[in-house]
KEKEBA-784116 format. One line per field, with one value per atom (N, C-alpha, C, O, CB): x, y, z; atom name; residue in one letter. Coordinates in pm, 1 decimal, m for minus. Each point is the difference from the previous one (the first is absolute). Glycine has a CB too. Layout:
KEKEBA-784116
east [X_...]
north [Y_...]
up [Z_...]
atomo [CA_...]
residuo [a_...]
end
This chain:
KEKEBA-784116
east [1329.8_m113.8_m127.1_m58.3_181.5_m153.3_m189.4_m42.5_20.1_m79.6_m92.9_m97.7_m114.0_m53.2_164.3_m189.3_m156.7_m109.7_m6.6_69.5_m127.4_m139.0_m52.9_9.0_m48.5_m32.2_m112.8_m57.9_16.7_m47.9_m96.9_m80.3_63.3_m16.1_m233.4_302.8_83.8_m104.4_m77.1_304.5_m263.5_m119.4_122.2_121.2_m299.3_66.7_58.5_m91.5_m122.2_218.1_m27.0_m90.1_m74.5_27.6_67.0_m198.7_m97.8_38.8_m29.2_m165.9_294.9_50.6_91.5_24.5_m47.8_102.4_86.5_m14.6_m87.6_146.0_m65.9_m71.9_69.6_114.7_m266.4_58.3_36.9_139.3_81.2_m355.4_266.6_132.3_118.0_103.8_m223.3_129.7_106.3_69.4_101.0_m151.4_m52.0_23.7_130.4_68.9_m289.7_232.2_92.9_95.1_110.2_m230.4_115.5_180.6_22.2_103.5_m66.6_m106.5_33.5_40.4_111.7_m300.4_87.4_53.6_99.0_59.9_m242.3_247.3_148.1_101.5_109.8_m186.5_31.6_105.5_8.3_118.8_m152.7_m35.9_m49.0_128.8_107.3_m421.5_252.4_58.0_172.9_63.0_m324.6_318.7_139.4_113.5_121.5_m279.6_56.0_45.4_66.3_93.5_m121.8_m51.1_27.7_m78.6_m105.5_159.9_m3.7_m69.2_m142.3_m1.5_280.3_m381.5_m91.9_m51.3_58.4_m104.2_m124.8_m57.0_m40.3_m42.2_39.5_12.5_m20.6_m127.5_m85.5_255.1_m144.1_m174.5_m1.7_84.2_m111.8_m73.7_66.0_m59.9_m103.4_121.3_41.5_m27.4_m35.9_58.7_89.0_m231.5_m77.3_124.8_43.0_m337.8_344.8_82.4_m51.3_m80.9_279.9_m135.3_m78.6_165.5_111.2_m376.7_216.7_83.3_33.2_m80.6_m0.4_249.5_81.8_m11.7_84.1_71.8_m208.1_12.8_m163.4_m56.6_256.0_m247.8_m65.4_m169.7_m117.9_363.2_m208.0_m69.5_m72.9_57.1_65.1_m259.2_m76.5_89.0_33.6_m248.1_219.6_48.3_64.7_m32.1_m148.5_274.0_19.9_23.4_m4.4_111.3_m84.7_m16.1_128.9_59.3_m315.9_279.6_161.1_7.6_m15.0_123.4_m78.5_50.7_42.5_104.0_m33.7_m102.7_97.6_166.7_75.2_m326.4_251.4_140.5_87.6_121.4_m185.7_m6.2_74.0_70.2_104.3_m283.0_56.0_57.2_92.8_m4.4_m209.8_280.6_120.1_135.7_100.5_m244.5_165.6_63.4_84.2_m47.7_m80.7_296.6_18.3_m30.6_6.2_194.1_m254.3_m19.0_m131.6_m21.8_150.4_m207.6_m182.4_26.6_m90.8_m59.7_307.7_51.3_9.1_m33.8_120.8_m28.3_84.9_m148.5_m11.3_299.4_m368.5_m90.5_m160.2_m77.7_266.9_m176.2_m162.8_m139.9_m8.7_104.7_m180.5_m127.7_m92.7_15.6_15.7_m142.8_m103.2_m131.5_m37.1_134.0_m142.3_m59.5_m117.6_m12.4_217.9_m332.8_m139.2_m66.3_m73.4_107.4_6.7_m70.8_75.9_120.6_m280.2_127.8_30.8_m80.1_m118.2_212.9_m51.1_m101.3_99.4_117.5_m286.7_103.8_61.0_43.6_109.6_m294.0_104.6_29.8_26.3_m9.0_m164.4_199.7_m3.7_m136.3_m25.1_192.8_m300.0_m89.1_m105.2_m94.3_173.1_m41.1_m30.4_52.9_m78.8_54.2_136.5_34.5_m63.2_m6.4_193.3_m230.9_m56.2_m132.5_m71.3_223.2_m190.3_m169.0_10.0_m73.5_m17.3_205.8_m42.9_36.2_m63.2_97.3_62.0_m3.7_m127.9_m41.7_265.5_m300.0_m111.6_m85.8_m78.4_87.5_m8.0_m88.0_51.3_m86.0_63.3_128.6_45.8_m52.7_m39.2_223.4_m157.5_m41.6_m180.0_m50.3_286.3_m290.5_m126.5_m92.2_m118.3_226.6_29.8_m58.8_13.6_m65.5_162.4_29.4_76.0_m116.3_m9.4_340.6_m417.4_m67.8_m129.5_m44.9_152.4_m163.6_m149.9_41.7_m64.9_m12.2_189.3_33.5_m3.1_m55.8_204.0_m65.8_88.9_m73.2_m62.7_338.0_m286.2_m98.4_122.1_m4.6_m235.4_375.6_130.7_80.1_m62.0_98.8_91.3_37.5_156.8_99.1_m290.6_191.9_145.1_3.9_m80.5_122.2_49.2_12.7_72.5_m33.8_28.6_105.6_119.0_m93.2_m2.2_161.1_m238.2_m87.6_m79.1_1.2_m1.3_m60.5_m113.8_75.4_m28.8_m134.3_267.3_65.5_41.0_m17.7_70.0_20.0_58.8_m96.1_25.3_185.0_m345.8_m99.6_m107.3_m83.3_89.9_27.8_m126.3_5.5_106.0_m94.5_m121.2_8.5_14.8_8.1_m127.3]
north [m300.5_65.9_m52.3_m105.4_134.8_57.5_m51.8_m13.4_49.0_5.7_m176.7_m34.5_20.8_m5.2_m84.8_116.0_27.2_m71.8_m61.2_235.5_m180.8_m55.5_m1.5_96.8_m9.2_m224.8_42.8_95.3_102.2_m258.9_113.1_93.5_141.7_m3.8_m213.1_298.8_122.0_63.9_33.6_20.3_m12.1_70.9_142.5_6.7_m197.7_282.8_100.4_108.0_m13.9_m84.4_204.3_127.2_33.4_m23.4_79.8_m6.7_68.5_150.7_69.8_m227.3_204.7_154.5_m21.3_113.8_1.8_m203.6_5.5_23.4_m85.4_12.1_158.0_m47.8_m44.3_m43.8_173.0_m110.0_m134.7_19.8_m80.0_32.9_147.8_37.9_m9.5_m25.6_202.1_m160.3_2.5_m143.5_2.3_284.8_m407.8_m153.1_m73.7_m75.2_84.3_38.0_m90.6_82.6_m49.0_m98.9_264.9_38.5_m22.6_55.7_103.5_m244.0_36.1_m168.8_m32.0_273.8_m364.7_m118.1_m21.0_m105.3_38.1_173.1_6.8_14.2_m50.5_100.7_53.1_68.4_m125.7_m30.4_330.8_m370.4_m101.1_m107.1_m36.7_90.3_m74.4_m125.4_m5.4_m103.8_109.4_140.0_69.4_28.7_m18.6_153.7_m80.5_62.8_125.8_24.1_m205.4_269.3_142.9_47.0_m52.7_75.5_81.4_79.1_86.1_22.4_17.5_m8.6_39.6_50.2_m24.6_m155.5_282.1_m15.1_m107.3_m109.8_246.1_m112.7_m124.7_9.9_82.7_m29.8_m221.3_m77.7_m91.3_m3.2_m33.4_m26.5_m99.4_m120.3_17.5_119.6_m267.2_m112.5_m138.9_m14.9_138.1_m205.8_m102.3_m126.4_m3.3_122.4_m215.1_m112.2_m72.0_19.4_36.8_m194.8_m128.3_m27.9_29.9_m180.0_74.0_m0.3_m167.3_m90.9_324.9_m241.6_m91.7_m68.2_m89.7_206.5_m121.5_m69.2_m45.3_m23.1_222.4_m201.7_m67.9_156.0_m31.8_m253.5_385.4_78.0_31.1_m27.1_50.0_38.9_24.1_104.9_m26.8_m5.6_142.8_96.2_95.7_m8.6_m18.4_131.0_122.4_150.4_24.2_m207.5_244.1_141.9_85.0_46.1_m37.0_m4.0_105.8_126.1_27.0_m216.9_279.7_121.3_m8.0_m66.0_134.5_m29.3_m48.3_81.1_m2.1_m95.1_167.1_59.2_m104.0_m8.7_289.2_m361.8_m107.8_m126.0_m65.4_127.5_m54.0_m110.2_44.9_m40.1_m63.7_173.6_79.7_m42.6_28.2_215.0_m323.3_1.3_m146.9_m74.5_250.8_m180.6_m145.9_m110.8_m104.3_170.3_m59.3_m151.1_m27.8_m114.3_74.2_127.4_m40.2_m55.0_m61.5_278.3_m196.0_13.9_m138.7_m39.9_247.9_m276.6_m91.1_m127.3_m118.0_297.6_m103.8_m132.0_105.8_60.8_m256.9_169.3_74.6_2.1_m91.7_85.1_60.8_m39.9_m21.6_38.7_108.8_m226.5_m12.8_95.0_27.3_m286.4_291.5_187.5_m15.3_15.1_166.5_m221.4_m1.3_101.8_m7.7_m87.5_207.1_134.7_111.9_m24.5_m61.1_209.5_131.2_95.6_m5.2_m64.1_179.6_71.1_113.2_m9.6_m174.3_290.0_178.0_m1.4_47.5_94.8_m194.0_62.7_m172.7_m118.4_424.7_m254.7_m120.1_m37.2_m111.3_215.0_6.4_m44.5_m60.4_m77.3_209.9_m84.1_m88.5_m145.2_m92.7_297.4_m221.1_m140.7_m74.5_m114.8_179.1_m60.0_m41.4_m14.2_m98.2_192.8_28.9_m63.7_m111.2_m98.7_322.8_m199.0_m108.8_m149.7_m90.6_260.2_m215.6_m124.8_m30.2_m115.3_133.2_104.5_m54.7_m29.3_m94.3_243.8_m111.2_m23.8_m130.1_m87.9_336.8_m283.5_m128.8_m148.6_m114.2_288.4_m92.7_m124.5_m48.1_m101.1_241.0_m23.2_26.9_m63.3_m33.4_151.3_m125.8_m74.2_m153.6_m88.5_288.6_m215.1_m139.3_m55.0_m122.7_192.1_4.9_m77.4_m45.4_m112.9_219.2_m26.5_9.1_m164.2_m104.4_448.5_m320.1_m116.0_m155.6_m99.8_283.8_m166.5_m149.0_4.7_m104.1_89.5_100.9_m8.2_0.8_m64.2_m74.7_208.6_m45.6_151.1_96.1_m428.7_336.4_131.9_m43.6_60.9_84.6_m274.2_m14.8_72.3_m21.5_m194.2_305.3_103.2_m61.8_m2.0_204.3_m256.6_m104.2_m39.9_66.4_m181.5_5.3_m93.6_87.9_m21.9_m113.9_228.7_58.6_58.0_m24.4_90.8_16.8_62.1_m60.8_33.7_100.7_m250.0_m123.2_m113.1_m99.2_119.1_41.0_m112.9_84.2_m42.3_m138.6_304.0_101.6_m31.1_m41.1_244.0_m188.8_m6.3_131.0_m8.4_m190.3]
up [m656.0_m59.1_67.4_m25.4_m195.6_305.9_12.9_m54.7_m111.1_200.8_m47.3_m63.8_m7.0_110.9_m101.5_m103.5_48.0_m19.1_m106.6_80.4_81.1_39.4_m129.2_m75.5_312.8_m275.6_m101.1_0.4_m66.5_56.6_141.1_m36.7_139.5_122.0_m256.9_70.5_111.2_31.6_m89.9_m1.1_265.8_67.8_m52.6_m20.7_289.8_m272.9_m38.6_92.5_6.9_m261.6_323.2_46.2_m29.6_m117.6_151.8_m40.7_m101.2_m22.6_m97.0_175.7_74.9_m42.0_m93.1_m39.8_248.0_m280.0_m110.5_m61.4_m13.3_32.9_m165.8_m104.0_m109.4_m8.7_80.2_m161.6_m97.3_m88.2_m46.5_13.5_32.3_m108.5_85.3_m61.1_m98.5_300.7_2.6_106.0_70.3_m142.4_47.9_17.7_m29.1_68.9_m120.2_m76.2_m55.4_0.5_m24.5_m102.6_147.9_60.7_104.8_36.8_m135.1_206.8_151.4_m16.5_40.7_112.3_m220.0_9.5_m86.0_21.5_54.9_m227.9_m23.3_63.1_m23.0_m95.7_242.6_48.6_114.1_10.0_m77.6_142.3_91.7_m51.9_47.9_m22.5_m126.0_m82.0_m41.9_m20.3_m86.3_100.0_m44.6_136.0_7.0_m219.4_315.8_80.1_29.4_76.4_m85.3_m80.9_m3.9_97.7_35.2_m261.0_274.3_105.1_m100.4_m121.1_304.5_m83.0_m112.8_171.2_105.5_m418.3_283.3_66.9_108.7_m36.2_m125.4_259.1_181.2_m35.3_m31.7_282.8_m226.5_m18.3_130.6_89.7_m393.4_292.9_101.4_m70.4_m64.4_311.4_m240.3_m55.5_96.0_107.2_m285.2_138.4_48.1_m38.9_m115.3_71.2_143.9_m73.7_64.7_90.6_m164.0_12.5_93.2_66.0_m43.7_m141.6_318.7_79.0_m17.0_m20.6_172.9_m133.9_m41.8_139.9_m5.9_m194.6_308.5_179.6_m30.0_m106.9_324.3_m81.7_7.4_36.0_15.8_59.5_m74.3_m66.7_m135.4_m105.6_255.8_m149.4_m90.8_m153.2_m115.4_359.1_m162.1_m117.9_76.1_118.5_m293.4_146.2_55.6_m116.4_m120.6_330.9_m99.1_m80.6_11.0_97.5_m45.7_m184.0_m11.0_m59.9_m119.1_91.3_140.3_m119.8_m143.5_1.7_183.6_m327.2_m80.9_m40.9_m97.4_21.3_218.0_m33.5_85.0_m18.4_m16.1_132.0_67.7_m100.0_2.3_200.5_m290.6_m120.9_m112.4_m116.4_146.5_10.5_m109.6_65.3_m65.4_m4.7_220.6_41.3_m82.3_m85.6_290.8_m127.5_m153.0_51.8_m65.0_m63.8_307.2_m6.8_m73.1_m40.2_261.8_m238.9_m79.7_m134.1_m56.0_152.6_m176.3_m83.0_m59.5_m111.5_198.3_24.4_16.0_43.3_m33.2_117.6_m12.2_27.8_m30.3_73.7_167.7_m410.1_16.9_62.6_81.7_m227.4_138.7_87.2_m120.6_m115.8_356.6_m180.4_m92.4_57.5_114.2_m188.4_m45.6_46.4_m57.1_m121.5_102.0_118.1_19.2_m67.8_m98.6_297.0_m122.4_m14.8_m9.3_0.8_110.9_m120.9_m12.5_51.4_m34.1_m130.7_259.0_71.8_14.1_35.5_91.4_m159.9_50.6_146.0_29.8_m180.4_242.5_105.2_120.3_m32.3_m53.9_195.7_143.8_m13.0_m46.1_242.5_m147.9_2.8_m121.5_17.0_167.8_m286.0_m94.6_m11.4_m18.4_m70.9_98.5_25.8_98.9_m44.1_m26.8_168.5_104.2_m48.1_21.3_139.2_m240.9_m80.8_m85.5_2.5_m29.9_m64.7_m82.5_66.6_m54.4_m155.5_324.9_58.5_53.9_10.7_31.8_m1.1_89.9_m139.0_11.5_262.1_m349.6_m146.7_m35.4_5.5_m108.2_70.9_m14.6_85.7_m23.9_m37.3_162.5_136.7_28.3_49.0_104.0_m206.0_m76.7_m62.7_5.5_m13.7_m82.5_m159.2_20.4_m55.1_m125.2_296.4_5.1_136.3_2.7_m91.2_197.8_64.2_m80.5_19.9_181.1_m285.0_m71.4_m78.6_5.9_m66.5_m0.3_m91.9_60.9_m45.5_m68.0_235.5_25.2_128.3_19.9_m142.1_212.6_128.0_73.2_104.9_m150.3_10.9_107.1_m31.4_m45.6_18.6_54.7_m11.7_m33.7_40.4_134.9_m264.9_m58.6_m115.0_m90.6_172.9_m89.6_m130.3_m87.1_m118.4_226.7_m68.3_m71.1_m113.4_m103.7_322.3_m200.8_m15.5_m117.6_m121.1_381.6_m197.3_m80.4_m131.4_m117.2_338.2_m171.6_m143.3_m75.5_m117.1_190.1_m42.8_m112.3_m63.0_m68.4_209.4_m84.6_m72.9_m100.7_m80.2_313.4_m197.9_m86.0_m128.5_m47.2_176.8_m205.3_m128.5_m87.9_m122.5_177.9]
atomo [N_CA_C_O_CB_N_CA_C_O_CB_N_CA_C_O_CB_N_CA_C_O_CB_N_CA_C_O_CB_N_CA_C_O_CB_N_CA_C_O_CB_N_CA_C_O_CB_N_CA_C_O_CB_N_CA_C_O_CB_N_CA_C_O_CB_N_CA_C_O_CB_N_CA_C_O_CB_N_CA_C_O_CB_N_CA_C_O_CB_N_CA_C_O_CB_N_CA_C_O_CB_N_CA_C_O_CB_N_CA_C_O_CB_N_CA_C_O_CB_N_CA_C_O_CB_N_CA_C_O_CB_N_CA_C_O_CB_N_CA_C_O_CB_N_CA_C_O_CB_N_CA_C_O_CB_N_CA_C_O_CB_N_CA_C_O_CB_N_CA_C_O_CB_N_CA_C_O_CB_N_CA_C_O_CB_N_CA_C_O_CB_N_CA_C_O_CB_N_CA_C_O_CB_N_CA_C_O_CB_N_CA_C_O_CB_N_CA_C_O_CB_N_CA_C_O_CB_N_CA_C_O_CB_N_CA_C_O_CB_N_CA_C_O_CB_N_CA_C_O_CB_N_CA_C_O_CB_N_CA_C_O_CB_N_CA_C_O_CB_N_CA_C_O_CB_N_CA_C_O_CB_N_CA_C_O_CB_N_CA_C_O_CB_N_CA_C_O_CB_N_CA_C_O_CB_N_CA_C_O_CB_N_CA_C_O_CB_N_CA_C_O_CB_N_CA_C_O_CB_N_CA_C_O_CB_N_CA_C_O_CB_N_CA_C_O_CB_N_CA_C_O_CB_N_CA_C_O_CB_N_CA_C_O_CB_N_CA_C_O_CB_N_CA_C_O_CB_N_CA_C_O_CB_N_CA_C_O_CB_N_CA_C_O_CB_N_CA_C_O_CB_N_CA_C_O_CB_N_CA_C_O_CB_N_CA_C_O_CB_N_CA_C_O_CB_N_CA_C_O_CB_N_CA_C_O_CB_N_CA_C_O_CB_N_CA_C_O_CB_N_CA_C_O_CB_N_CA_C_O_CB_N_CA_C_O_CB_N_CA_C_O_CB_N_CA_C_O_CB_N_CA_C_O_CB_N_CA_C_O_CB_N_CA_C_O_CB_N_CA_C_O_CB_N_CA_C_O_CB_N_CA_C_O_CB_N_CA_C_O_CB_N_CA_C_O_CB_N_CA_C_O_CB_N_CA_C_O_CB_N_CA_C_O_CB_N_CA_C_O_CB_N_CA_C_O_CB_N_CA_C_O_CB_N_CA_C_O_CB_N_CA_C_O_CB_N_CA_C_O_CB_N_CA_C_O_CB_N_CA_C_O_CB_N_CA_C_O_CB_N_CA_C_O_CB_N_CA_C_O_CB_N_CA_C_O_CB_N_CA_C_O_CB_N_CA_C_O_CB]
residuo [x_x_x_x_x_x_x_x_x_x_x_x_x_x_x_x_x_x_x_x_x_x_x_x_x_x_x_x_x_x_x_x_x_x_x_x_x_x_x_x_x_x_x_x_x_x_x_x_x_x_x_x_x_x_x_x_x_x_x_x_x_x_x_x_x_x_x_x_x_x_x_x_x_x_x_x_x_x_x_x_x_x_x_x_x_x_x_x_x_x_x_x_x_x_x_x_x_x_x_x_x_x_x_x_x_x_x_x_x_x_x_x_x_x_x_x_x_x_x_x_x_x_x_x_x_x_x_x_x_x_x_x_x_x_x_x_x_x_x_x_x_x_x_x_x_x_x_x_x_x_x_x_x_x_x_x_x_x_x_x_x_x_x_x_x_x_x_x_x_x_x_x_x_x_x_x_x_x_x_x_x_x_x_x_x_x_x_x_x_x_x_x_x_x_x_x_x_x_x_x_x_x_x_x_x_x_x_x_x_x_x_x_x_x_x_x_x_x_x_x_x_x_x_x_x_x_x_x_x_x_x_x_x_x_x_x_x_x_x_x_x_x_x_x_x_x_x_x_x_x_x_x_x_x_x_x_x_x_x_x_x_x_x_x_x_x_x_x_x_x_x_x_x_x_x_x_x_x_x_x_x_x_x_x_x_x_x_x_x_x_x_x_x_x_x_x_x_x_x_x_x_x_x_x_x_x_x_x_x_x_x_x_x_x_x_x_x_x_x_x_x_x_x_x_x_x_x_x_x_x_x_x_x_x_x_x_x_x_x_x_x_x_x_x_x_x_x_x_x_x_x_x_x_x_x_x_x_x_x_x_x_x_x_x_x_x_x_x_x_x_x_x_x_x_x_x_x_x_x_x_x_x_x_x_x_x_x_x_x_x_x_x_x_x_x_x_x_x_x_x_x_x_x_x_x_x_x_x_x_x_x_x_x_x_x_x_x_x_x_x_x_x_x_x_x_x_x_x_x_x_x_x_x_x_x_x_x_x_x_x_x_x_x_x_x_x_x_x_x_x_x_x_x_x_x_x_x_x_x_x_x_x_x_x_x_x_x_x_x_x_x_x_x_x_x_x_x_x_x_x_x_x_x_x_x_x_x_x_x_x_x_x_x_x_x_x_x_x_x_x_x_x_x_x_x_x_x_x_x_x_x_x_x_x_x_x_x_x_x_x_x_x_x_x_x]
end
């Protein structure tokens, strides 16, 4: 079962009502509408970006991801890291995301 982020970046094209069926369905592993999702990366990488019909597969199953964000589309995902990385240089003056997300309040 994936995990989610405190505070979850969310699309702004999403809307609101239909959030918490996509991080149910996220969280279950039912096929639902393709999103694409923000995880933090288990190597020595920042974060990456997955289809969420890729995460239906059984190894995601078997070794869940921990899930940053949520975004409709590729290029939305790519906004909200650069928004992240953003928030994480203004803050720390560096561009460790690791760091920044596990210390936010």
């Amino acid at each position: 079962m994936h995990k989610f982020y405190k505070y979850l970046y969310w699309d702004e094209n999403i809307p609101e009502k239909k959030r918490n069926r996509i991080k149910w369905r996220l969280k279950v592993s039912k096929r639902d509408t393709p999103c694409y999702v923000l995880t933090l990366c288990e190597g020595e990488d920042q974060l990456e970006i997955y289809n969420s019909l890729v995460l239906l597969q059984s190894y995601f199953r078997k070794n869940p991801k921990f899930i940053i964000g949520i975004a409709g589309g590729y290029g939305a995902a790519v906004d909200m890291v650069q928004q992240i990385a953003g928030e994480c240089y203004r803050k720390n003056g560096n561009a460790d995301l690791k760091v920044y997300l596990a210390g936010r309040d």
